[in-house]
C-alpha positions as CSV (number, residue, x, y, z in Angstrom):
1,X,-24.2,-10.7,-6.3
2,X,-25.1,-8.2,-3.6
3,X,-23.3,-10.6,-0.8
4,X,-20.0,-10.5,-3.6
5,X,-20.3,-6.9,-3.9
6,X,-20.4,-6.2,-0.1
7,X,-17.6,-8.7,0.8
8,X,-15.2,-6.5,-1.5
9,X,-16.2,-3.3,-0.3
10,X,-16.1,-4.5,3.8
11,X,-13.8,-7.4,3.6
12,X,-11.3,-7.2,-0.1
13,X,-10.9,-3.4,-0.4
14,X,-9.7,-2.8,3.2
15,X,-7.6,-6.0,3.4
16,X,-5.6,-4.8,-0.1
17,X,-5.4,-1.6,1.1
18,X,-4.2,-3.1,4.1
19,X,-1.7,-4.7,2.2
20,X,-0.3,-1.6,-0.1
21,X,0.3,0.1,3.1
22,X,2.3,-2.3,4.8
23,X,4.1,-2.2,1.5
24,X,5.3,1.2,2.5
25,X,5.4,0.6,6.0
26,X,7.9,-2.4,5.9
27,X,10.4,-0.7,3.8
28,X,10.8,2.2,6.0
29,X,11.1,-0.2,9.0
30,X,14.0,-1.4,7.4
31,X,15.6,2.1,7.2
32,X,14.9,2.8,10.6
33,X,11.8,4.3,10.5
34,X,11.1,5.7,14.1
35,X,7.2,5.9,13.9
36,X,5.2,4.2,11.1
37,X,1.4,4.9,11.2
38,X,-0.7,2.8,8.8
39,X,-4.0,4.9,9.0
40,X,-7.0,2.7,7.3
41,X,-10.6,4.4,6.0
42,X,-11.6,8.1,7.4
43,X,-13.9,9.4,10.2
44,X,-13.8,8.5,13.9
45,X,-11.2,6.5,15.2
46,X,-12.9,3.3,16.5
47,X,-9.6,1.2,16.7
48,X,-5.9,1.5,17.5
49,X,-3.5,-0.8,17.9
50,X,0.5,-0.5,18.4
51,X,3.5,-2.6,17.9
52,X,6.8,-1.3,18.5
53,X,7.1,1.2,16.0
54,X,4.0,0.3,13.8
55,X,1.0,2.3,14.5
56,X,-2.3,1.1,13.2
57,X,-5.2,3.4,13.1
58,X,-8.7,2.5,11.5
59,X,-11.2,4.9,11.0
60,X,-15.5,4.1,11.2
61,X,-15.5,4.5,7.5
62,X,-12.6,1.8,7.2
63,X,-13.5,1.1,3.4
64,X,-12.9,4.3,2.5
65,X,-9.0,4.8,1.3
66,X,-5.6,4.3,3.6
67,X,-2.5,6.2,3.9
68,X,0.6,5.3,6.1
69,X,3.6,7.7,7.3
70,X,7.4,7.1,8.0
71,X,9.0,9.1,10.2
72,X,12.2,9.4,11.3
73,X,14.4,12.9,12.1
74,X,17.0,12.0,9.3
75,X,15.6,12.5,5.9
76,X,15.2,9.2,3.7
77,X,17.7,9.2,0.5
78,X,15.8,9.3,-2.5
79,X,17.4,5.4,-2.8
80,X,15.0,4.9,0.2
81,X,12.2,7.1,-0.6
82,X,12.0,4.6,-3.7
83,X,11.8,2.1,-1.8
84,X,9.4,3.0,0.3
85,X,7.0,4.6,-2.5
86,X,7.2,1.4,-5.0
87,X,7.1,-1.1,-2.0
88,X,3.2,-0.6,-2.1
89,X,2.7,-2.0,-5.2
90,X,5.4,-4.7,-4.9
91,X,3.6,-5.9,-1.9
92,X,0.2,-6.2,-3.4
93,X,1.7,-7.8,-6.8
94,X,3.7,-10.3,-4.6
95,X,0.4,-11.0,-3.1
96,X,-1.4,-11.7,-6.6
97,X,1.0,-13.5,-8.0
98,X,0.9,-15.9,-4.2
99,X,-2.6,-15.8,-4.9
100,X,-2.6,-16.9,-8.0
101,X,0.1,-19.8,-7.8
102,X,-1.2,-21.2,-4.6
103,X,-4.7,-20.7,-5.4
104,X,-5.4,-21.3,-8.9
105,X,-7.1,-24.6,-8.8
106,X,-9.5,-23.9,-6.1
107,X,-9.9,-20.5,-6.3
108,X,-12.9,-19.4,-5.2
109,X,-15.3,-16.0,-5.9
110,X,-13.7,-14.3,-2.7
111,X,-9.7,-15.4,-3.3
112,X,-10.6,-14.2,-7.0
113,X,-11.7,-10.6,-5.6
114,X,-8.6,-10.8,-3.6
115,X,-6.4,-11.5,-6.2
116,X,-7.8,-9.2,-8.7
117,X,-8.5,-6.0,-6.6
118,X,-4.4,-6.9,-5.2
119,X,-3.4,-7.0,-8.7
120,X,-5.8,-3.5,-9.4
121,X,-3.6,-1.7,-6.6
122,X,-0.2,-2.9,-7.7
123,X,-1.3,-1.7,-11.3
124,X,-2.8,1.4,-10.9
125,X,-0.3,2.5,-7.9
126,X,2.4,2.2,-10.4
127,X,1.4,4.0,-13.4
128,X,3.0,7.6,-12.7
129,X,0.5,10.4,-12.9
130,X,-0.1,13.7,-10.7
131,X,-3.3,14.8,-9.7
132,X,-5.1,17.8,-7.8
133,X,-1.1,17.6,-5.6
134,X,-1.2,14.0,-5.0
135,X,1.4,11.9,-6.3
136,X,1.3,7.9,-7.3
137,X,3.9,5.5,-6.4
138,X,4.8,5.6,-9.8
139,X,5.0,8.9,-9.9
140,X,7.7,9.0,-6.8
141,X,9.6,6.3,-8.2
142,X,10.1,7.8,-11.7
143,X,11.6,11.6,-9.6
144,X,13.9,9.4,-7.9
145,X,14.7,7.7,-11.5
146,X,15.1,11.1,-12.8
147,X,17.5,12.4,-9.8
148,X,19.4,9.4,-10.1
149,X,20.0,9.8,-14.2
150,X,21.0,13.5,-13.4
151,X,23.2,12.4,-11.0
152,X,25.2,10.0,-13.6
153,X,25.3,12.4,-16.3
């Protein structure tokens, strides 16, 4: 039990997170992002690592949340800020549902945490709510939903 919980918190958490980041990341590659910084866990930097445009920065406390950035000096349409926003949860339920398919017969306790805590983040990311100034995925997706609707009428 103790090994299960530790392997979620050190290994699952920051691999899913991992994953919803990249989610974002990818999509605003594809609009021609010019700097994307995936940033995983808080604290000191202990590792850095660059590809092209992709930054990746993990903190000491790597377990402990992610957030990733798209830059670019022309502003993203809200068509493209949807994108971006809802491609966090897409990735992590595209995940699940590979997990799942491929997996299902010999999943094990560790691919189950996988699957489940992806499936958590594609969930949870996409329910809209606003809290304390911090919007979810969900939440981004449904403004551009709402501009778009004002924008037809």
């Amino acid at each position: 039990m103790i090994v299960t919980i530790l392997v979620l918190i050190f290994l699952v958490a920051p691999l899913s997170l991992f994953v919803h980041e990249l989610g974002h990341v990818l999509p605003g590659l594809l609009f021609r992002s010019q700097r994307c910084v995936i940033h995983l866990g808080r604290g000191r930097l202990i590792h850095q690592v660059k590809v092209k445009k992709l930054h990746i920065k993990v903190g000491l406390l790597f377990f402990q949340g992610a957030y990733s950035i798209n830059e670019r000096q022309k502003q993203f349409s809200p068509w493209q800020k949807a994108w971006i926003s809802g491609g966090g949860p897409l990735l992590n339920a595209v995940v699940s549902l590979l997990l799942f398919f491929i997996f299902w017969t010999r999943m094990n306790d560790y691919l189950s945490l996988f699957f489940l805590f992806n499936l958590y983040l594609a969930v949870v990311n996409i329910v809209p709510f606003s809290f304390r100034g911090r919007r979810s995925d969900g939440y981004l997706l449904l403004q551009w939903l709402k501009h778009r609707k004002d924008r037809v009428e």
